[in-house]
N, C-alpha and C positions, 0 to 999 in steps of 0.2 A: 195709716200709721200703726208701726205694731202688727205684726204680722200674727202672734200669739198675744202681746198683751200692750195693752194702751192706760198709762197712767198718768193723772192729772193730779196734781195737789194731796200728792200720797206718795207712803214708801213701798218696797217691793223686797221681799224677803224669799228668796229662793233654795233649799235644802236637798240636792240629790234628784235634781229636776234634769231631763232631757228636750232638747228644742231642736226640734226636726223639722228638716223642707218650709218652715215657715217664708213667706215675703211681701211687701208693702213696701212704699214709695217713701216709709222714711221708718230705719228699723226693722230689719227683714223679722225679728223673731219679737224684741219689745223697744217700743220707744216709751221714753219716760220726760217729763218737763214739768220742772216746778214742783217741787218738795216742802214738806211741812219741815220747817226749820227744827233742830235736832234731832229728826229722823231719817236715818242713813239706810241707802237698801242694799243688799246684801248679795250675793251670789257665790255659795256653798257646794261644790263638788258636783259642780254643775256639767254637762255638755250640750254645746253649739254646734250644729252638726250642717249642713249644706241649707243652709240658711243664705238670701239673697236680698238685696236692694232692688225693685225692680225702677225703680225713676223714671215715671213714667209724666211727672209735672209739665206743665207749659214750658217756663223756663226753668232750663235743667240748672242746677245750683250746684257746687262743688261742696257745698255745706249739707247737701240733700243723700248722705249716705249712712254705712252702717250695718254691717250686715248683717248680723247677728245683733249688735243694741247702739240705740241714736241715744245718746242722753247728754239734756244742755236745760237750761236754765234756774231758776235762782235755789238755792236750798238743795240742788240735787249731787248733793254724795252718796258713793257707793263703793264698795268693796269687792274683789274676785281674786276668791280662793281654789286652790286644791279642785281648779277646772278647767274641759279642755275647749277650743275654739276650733275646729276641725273646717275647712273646705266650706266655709262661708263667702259673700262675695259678694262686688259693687262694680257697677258700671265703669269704664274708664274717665270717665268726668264728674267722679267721686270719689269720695277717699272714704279708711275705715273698712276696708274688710271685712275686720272682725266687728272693731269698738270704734267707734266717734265719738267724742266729748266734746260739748260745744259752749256758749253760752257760760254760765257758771259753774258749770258742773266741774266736778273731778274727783277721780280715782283716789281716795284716801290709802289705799293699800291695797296693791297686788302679791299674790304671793302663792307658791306650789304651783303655776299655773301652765297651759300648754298651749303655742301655737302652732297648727302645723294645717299648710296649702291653703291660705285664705287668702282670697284676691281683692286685687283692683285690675279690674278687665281680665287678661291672660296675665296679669304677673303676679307673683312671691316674695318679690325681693325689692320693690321700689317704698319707697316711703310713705307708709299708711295702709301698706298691703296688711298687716296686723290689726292693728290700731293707731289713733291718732290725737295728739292735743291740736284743735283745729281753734285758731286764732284766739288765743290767751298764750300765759305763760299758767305753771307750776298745775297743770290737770290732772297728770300723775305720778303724784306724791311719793310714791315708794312701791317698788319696784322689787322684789325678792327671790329668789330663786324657782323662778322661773324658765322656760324654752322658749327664745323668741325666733321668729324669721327672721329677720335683719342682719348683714353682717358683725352690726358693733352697738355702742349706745351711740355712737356719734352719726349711726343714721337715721336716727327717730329725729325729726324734722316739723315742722308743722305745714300748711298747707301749701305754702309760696314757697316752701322749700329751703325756710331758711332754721338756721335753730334759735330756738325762745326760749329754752329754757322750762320747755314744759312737761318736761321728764325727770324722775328721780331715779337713779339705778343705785339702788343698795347690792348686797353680797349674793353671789351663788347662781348671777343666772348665765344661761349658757345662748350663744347666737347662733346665727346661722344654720337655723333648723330645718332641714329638709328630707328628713327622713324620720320615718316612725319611730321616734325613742323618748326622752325626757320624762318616761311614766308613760309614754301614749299607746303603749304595745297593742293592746285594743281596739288603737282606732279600724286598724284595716276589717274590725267587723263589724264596725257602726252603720246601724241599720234606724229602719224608723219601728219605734216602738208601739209595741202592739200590748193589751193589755189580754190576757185571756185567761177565764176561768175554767180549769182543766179539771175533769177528774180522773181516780186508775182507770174506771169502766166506762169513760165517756170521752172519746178522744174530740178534741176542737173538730169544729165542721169545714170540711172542703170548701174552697173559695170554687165558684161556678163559676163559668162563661157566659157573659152577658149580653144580648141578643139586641140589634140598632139599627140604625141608617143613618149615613152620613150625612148633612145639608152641603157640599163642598161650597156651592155658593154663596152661604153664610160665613167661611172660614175670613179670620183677620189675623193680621201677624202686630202685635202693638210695643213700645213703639216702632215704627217704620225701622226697617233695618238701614245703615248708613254705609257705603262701600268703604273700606279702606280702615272702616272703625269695627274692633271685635266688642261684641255686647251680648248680653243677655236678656231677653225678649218673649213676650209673651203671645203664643198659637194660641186662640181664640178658635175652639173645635163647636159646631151645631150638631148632634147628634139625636136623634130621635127614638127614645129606647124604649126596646119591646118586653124586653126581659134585665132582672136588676143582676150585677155582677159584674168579673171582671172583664177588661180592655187591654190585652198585650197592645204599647206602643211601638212605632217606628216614626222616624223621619231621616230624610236623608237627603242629599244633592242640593247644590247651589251654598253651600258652606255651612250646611244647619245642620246638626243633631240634638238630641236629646240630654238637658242639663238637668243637674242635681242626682244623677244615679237614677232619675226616677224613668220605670222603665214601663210603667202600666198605671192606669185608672179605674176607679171603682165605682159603677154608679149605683144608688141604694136607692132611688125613687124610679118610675117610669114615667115618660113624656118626653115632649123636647126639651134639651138642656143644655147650656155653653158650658163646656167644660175649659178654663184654663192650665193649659199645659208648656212651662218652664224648657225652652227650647234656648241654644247657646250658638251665636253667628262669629264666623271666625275670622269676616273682614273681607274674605275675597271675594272675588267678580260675581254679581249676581246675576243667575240664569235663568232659561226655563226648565231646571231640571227637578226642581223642590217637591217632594213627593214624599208623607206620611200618612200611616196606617193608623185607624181604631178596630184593631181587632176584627172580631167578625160585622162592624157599621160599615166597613169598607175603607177605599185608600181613595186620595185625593192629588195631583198633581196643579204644581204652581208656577205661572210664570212670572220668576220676579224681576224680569224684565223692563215690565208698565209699571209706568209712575204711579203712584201711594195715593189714596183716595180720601180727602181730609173730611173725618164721619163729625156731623153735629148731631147735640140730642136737644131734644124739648125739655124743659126743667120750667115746672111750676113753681109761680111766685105769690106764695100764701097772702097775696097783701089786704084781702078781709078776714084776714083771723083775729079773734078778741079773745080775754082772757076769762075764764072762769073759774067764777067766785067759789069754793069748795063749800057745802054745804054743811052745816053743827049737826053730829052725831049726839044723839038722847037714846036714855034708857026707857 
């Protein structure tokens, strides 16, 4: 939960903050639930940038989205300002693209804000591909000059697809956004952000090529991809690394590529290691042609032919743990 940040019984106050590539099966960047009562959290000139729902639960839940922020239960209000929601996403049997608001929660005031290409599955334009009041009414209070996807205010819908009334649209905001504008001219070079201490005489260090072997037999594709359904899906890579650096990706055939822009992996340890790498299935007929590269660990082909192989794990159940008494500090 919370792909960047997981908040229980607390606010979240955000100032000029970026949230990149984050995902988690509820909240691709933050999920938040249950608020201390008169403390509202904030999100201030923020960017949400290809942030994802990966839903990978038992039973998949329509309430289980969000791609960028899941926030539901008692005491949790929140605000978003003068920030943009960029090519975030959720499975097609979720909603929330961007925002889901569930449980108690709601949007006390939206305003200056941007949405542009956030999905639900392959779409932009269906109801919740932004954001969503998902089963209440009045979740987002106000509504202000803004860029929304949607064609109008009368498609914001809640989850059944009917209207509740859980939208406010005050003055100034503009629909049907699908092109880079509303303030958003920047987006086409949202990148993931890198922090680096430069100086005149020391220029930042070369990224290496990181040296590996593939396990193909280890690869998993999670969850199972579904024919006829476009999803987003997580390659489960075994790599055995010799040297630490980077991994140019590929994947391709059988209707896969590589989702979120993300086009390469960095590994900073040596040993064996599962790398998860955010790959995007586009529905059609699956073959034996599924074939992707880790760099120089080598390339693997897949036939996604055979049936899906349902993996169990062993989980320990602590049932003689007792508690311990903490012992009195003296001087």
């Amino acid at each position: 939960m919370g792909g960047a940040i997981f908040a229980t019984t607390s606010s979240i106050n955000c100032t000029g903050s970026t949230f990149y590539g984050n995902h988690a099966d509820l909240g691709g960047a933050v999920y938040q639930t249950t608020a201390q009562a008169g403390l509202a959290s904030h999100y201030d000139n923020c960017t949400f940038a290809y942030n994802y729902n990966m839903d990978q639960q038992t039973s998949v839940g329509a309430a289980d989205g969000g791609g960028a922020l899941h926030l539901e239960g008692i005491n949790v209000d929140f605000t978003v300002d003068n920030s943009v929601f960029y090519r975030n996403s959720v499975p097609g049997t979720t909603f929330g693209g961007a925002i889901l608001a569930s449980g108690a929660a709601k949007c006390t005031s939206m305003a200056n804000t941007v949405f542009l290409e956030n999905k639900i599955g392959v779409s932009t334009t269906i109801s919740g591909a932004d954001f969503i009041s998902y089963n209440g009414t009045n979740r987002f209070q106000s509504i202000t000059n803004s860029t929304l996807q949607l064609a109008s205010a009368a498609a914001y819908l809640n989850q059944t697809g009917t209207p509740t009334g859980g939208y406010t649209f005050g003055t100034g905001n503009v629909f049907s956004n699908t092109t880079v504008d509303g303030g958003a001219a920047a987006l086409t070079t949202v990148a993931c952000p890198v922090n680096v201490l430069s100086f005149a005489t020391t220029p930042a260090p070369a990224i290496t090529p990181g040296v590996g072997v593939i396990d193909c037999n280890k690869t998993q594709i999670s969850p199972a991809p579904v024919f006829g359904t476009a999803s987003q899906l997580d390659l489960i890579v075994t790599v055995n690394v010799t040297t630490i650096g980077s991994f140019a990706l590929t994947v391709s055939g059988s209707g896969f590529s590589l989702a979120n822009g993300v086009t390469n992996l960095t590994a900073t340890t040596t040993g064996i290691q599962a790398f998860h790498i955010p790959v995007y299935y586009d529905g059609t007929a699956l073959t034996n042609s599924l074939q992707f590269t880790v760099g120089t660990a080598g390339s693997c082909t897949a036939d996604m032919t055979k049936a899906p192989k349902v993996i169990s794990k062993n989980i320990y159940s602590l049932d003689g743990c007792t508690a311990i008494v903490p012992g009195v500090l003296t001087k």
